[in-house]
C-alpha positions in Angstrom: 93.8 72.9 97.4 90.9 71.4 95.5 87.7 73.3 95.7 84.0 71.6 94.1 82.5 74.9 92.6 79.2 73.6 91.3 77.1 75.4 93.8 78.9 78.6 93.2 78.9 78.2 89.6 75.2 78.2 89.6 75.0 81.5 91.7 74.1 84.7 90.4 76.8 87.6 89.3 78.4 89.1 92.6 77.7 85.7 94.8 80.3 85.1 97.3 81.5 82.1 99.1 84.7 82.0 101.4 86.8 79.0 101.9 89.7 77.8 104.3 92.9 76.9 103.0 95.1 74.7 105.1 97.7 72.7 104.1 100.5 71.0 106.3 102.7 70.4 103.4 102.6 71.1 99.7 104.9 70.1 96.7 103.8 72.2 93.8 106.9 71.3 91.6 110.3 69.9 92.5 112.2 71.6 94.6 109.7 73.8 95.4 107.8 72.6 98.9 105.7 74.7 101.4 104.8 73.7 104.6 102.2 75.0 107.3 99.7 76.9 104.9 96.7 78.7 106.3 94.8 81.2 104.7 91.4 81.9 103.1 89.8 81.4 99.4 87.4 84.0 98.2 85.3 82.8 95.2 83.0 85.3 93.9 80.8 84.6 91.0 81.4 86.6 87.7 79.6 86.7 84.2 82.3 84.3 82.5 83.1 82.4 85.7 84.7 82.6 88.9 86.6 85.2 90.5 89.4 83.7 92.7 91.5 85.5 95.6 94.0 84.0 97.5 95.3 85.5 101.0 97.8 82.4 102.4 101.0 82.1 104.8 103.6 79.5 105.1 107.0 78.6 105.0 109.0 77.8 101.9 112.7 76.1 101.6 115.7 76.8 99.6 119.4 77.1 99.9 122.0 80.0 100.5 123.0 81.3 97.9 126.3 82.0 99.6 127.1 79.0 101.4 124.3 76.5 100.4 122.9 75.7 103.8 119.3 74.8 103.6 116.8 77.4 105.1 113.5 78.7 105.7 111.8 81.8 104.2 108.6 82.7 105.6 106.2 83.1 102.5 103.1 85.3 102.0 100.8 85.2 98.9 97.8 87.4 97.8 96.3 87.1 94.0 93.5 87.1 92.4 92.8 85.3 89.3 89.4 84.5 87.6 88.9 81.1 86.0 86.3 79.7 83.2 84.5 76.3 83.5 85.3 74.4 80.4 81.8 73.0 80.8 78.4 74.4 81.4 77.1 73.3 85.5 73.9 73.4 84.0 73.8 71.1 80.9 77.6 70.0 80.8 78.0 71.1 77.2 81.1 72.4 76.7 81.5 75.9 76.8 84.0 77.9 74.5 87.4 79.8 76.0 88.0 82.7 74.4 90.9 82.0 71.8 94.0 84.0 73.7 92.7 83.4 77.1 95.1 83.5 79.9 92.5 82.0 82.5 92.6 79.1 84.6 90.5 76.8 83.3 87.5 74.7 85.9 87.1 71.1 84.4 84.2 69.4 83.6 84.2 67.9 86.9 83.9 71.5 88.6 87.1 71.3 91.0 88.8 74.2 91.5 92.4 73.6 91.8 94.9 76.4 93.2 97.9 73.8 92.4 99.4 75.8 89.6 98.4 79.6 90.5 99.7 78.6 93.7 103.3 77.2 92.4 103.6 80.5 90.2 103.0 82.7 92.8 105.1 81.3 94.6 108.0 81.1 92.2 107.5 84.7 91.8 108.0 85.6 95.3 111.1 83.5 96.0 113.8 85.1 97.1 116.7 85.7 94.3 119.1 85.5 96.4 118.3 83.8 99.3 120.6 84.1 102.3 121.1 82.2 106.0 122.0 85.2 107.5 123.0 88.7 106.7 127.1 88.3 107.4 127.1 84.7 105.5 130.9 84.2 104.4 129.9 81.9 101.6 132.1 78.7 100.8 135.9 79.2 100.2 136.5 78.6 96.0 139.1 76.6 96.4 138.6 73.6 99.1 134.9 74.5 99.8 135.0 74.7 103.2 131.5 77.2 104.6 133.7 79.9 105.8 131.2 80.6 108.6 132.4 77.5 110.5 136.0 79.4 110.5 138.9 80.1 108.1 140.7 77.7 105.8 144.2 76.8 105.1 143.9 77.7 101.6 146.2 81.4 100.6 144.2 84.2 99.3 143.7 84.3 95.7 144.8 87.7 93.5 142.5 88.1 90.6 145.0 89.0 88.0 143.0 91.7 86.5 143.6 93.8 89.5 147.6 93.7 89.4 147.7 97.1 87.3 145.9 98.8 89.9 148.0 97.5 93.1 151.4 98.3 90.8 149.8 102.0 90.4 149.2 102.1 94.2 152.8 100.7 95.0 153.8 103.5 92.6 152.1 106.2 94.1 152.9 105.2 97.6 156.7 105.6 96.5 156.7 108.6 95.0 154.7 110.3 98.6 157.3 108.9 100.5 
């Protein structure tokens, strides 16, 4: 996900170049892997530097957050994002960022990288609450047994704070009879 940008760099305004993104696996931070990425890299030329859009597809990984299974998600990222050489491709004097820039920055050795646009996109588009199926029955909260494997021993817990309302329901259940 490394991209030599010298010969774009040197283009005029509006230049265009298109590149092929394929990765088999990527770890962009821990916990956070993606595997089979394809997509395409457009890099157009700008007055201050590259414009960048990503189109890729892949699969990221997580867990359930009912029952903490591992699973797949499939993932889909667009963005576009302009970065400034830190350098000039011409001379290599250093070139001043704008104080307050929120760019991505092109080092003096004129790589592109898409490492970390790619790993906040990403985080971005996870799923909040990821799950391994719609009907997931989570994990039981008091052996921890995945309840989608089949029912525990355990008894059913009765959250205290609703006793007032089942005492009002015995009550009014009485009183029809």
């Amino acid at each position: 996900m490394r991209y030599l940008v010298s010969h774009e760099l040197k283009q005029s305004v509006g230049a265009r170049s298109l590149f092929a993104l394929h990765e088999e696996r990527v770890t962009l931070q821990e916990g956070l892997v993606l595997d089979a990425l394809d997509g395409t890299v457009e890099v157009i030329r700008t007055n201050k530097g590259l414009l960048v859009r990503v189109q890729v597809a892949g699969r990221g990984h997580g867990q359930c957050a009912r029952c903490l299974a591992q699973l797949d998600y499939p993932l889909r990222l667009q963005f576009e994002e302009e970065f400034l050489p830190v350098a000039d491709v011409f001379t290599g004097a250093p070139l001043r960022i704008p104080a307050g820039a929120d760019n991505f920055l092109i080092g003096a050795d004129f790589v592109l990288d898409l490492h970390e646009p790619l790993r906040q996109y990403a985080l971005m588009s996870e799923p909040l609450n990821p799950l391994c199926r719609p009907d997931c029955r989570g994990l039981c909260p008091q052996c921890g047994r995945d309840l989608n494997l089949g029912p525990c021993a355990c008894a059913p817990v009765v959250d205290s704070r609703w006793e007032a309302l089942r005492a009002l329901a015995s009550r009014l259940d009485t009183e029809e009879e």
